[in-house]
C-alpha positions as CSV (number, residue, x, y, z in Angstrom):
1,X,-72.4,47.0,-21.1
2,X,-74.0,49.9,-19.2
3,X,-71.2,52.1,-17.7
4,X,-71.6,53.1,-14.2
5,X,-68.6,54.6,-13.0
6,X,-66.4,56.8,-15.1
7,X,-63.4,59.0,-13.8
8,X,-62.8,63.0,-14.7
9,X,-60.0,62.5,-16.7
10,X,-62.0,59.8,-18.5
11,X,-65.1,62.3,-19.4
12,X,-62.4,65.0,-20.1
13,X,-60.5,62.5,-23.1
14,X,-64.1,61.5,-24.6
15,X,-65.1,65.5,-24.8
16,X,-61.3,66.1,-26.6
17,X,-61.9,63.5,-28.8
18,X,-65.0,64.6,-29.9
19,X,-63.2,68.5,-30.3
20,X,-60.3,67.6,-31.8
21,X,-61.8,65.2,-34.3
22,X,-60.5,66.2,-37.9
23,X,-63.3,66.2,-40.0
24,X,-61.5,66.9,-43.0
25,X,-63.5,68.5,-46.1
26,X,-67.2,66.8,-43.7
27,X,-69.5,69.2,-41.8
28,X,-70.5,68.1,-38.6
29,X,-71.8,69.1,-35.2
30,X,-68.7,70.5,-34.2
31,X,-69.6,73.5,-35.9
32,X,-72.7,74.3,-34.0
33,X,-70.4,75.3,-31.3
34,X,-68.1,78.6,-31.3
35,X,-64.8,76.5,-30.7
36,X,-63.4,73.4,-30.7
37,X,-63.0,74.0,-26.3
38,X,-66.7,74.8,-26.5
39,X,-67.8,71.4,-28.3
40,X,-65.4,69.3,-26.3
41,X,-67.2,71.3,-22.9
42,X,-70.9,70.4,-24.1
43,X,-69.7,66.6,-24.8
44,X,-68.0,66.3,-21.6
45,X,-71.5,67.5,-20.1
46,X,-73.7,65.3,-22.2
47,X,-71.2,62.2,-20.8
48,X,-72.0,63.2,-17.4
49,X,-75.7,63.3,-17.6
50,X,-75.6,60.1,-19.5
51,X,-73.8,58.5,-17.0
52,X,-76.0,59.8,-13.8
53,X,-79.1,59.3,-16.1
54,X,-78.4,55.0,-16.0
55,X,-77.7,56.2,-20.2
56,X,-74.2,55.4,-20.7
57,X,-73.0,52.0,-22.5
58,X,-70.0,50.9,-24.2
59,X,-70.4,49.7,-28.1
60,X,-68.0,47.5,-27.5
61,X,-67.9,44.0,-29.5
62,X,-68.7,42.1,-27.3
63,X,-72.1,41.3,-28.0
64,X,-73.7,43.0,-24.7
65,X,-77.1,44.0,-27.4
66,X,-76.7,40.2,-28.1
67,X,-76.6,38.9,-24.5
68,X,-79.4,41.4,-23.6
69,X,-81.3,40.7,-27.0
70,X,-81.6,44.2,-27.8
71,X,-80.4,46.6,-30.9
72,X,-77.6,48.4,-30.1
73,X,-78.6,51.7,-31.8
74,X,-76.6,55.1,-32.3
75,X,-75.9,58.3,-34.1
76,X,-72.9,59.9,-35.5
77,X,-72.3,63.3,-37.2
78,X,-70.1,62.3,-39.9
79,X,-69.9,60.1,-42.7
80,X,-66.1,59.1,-41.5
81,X,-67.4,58.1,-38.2
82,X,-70.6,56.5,-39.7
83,X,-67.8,54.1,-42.0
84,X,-66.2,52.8,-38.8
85,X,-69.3,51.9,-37.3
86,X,-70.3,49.9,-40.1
87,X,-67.0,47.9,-40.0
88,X,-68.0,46.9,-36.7
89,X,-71.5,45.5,-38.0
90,X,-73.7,48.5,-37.5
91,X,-76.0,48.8,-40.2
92,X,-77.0,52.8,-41.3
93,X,-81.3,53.2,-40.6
94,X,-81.0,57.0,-42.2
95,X,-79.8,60.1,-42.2
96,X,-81.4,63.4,-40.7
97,X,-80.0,67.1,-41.9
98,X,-78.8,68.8,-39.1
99,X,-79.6,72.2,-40.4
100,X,-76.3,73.7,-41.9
101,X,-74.1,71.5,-39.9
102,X,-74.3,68.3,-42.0
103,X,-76.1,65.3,-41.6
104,X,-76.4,62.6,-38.6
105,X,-75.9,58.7,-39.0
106,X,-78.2,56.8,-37.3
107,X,-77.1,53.3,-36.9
108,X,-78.2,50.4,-35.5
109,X,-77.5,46.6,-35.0
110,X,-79.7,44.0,-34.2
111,X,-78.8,40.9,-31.9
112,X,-77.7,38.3,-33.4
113,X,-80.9,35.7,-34.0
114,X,-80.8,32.6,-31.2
């Protein structure tokens, strides 16, 4: 479902959850960035271009790629992320090395056949 409206405090919580996401013994894109505050700053950007650009929808399960008969498709920067999207059907297309930061997931899932 394509997300058109999305409070500050909303955008603020998605960029904290994306700084203060323990990534145990993983590399990922957080450490591109110079601090956690940093990361969580570029992700709260990126969320509000998404949303002005008509770019932002929820991967929700409620089938919107399936109503719409499109591929829901994504990418993730860890494999701990990339193992809950799976659970939730998503199925791994490959894996790009994000130079000394680790890898990215990219996922998709394909609407269900009518």
């Amino acid at each position: 479902m394509k997300v058109t409206t999305l409070d500050e405090a909303s955008i603020r919580d998605i960029g904290q959850a994306f700084g203060c996401y323990d990534y145990g013994e993983e590399h990922g894109l957080i450490d591109a960035f110079p601090s956690r505050d940093a990361a969580a700053a570029f992700i709260c950007g990126y969320v509000r271009m998404a949303l002005q650009g008509g770019m932002l929808h929820t991967t929700s399960p409620r089938g919107e790629g399936d109503r719409l008969g499109i591929p829901v498709i994504l990418e993730t920067d860890a494999r701990s992320k990339c193992d809950k999207y799976l659970h939730l059907g998503m199925k791994l297309a490959g894996t790009r090395r994000f130079g000394t930061h680790g890898l990215l997931y990219d996922l998709i899932r394909y609407p269900a056949a009518t």
